[in-house]
ZAMARGU-4260 file (C-alpha; in steps of 0.2 Angstrom, whole numbers, plus 5000, padded with zeros to 4 digits):
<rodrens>
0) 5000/5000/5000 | 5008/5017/4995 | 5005/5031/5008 | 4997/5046/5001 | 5004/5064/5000
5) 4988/5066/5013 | 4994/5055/5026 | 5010/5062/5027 | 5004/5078/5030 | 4992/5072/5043
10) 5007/5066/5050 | 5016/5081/5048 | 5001/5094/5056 | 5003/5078/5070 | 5020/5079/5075
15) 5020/5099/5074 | 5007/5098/5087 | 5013/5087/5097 | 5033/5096/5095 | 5025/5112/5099
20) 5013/5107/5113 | 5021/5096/5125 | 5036/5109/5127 | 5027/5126/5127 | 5016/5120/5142
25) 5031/5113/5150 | 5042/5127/5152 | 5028/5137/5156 | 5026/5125/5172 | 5044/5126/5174
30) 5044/5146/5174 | 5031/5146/5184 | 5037/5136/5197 | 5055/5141/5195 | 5050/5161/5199
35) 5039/5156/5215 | 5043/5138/5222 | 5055/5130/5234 | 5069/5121/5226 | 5061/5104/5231
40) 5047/5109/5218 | 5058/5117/5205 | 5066/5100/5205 | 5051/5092/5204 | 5045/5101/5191
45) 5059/5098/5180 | 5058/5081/5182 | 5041/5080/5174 | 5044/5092/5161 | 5060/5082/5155
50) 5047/5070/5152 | 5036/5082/5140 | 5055/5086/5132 | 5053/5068/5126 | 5038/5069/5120
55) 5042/5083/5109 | 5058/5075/5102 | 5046/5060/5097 | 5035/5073/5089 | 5052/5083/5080
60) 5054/5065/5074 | 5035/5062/5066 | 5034/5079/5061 | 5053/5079/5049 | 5045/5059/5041
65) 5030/5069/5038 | 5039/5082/5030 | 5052/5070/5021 | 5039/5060/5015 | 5025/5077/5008
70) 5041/5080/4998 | 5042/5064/4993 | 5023/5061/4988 | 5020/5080/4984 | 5022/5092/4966
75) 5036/5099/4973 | 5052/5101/4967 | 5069/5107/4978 | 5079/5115/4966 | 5092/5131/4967
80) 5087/5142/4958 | 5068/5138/4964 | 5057/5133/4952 | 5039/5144/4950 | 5029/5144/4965
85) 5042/5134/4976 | 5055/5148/4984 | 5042/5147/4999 | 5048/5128/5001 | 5066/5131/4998
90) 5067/5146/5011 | 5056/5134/5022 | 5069/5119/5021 | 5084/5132/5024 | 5077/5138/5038
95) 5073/5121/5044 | 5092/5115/5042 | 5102/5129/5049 | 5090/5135/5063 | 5079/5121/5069
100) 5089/5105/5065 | 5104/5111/5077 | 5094/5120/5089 | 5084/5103/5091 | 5102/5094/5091
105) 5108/5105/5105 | 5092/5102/5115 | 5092/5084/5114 | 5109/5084/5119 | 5106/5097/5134
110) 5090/5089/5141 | 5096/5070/5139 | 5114/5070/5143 | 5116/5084/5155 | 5099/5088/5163
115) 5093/5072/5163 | 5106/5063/5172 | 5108/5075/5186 | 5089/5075/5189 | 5090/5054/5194
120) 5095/5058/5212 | 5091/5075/5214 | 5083/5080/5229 | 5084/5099/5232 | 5099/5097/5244
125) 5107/5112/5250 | 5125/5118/5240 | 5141/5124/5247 | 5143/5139/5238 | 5135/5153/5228
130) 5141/5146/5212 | 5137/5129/5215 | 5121/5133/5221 | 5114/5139/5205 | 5113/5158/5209
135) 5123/5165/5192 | 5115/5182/5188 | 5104/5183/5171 | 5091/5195/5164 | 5080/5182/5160
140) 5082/5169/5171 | 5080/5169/5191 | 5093/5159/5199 | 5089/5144/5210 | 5097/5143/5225
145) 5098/5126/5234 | 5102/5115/5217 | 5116/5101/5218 | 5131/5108/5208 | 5129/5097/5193
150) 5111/5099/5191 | 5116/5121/5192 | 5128/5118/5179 | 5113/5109/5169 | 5101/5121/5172
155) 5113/5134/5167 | 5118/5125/5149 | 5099/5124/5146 | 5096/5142/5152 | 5109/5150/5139
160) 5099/5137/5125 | 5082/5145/5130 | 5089/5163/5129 | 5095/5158/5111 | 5078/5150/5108
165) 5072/5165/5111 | 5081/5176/5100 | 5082/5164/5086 | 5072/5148/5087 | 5054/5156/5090
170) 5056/5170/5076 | 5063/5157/5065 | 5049/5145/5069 | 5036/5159/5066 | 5041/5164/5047
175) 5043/5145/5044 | 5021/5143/5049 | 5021/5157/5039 | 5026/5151/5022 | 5021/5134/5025
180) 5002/5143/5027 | 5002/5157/5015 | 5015/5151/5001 | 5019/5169/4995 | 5029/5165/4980
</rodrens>
């Protein structure tokens, strides 16, 4: 049975909801907990949000087979220069591979191999100093006193991700919904 150019965008619309979702309600639970709770449930909270970071690699992964495979099944051609009616696709694809591809890379690797480690036997435990404690100074993130060092040093990796995220991830993400919905030229 061949799969239709309809399932895979079925699949595509699936996976961008379930990439989008998942992490947009689990840093805001995060934030939230981060800028008023005790470091017992800022820990806590991040363990279950670590979770929802899974579930929105599993959704980067349905969302790129659905892509790959409209491209395949679809009238579309990926050429340089682009052809008539397909620059939209070609901007799309390049914004895709330099902005969301290693952006995605880097968060995979922040959240699985240093957050995710460091949150098995994390407990909220006081530290001995300032520094391993958590408390750097940022415009954009509070500090949070109390963690062990090597889940501050996580937290701090995937604090300067976010702060990038910010500036480039979500703008890029934005004018990619843009031309995948309106298709200007």
């Amino acid at each position: 049975m061949i799969i239709s150019y309809h399932s895979f965008f079925l699949l595509h619309i699936l996976g961008l909801l379930v990439w989008l979702g998942p992490s947009t309600g689990g840093y805001y639970v995060y934030w939230s907990a981060r800028r008023a709770g005790p470091t017992s449930l800022v820990i806590w909270t991040m363990k279950r949000a670590h979770v929802l970071y899974d579930v929105e690699h599993v959704g980067l992964a349905l969302l790129l087979i659905g892509g790959a495979g409209m491209l395949a099944t679809g009238r579309w051609v990926v050429s340089w220069p682009p052809q008539p009616g397909d620059g939209w696709l070609v901007l799309k694809l390049i914004l895709v591979a330099a902005v969301i591809l290693p952006f995605e890379a880097l968060d995979i690797y922040v959240v699985n191999f240093l957050l995710g480690p460091t949150l098995q036997g994390a407990e909220g435990q006081p530290a001995s100093t300032e520094e391993e404690s958590g408390r750097h100074r940022s415009f954009f993130f509070p500090a949070v006193p109390g963690l062990p060092p090597a889940l501050a040093r996580a937290v701090r990796a995937h604090d300067r991700l976010v702060a990038w995220a910010y500036a480039l991830f979500f703008p890029a993400v934005l004018v990619i919904m843009y031309l995948a919905i309106w298709k200007p030229w």
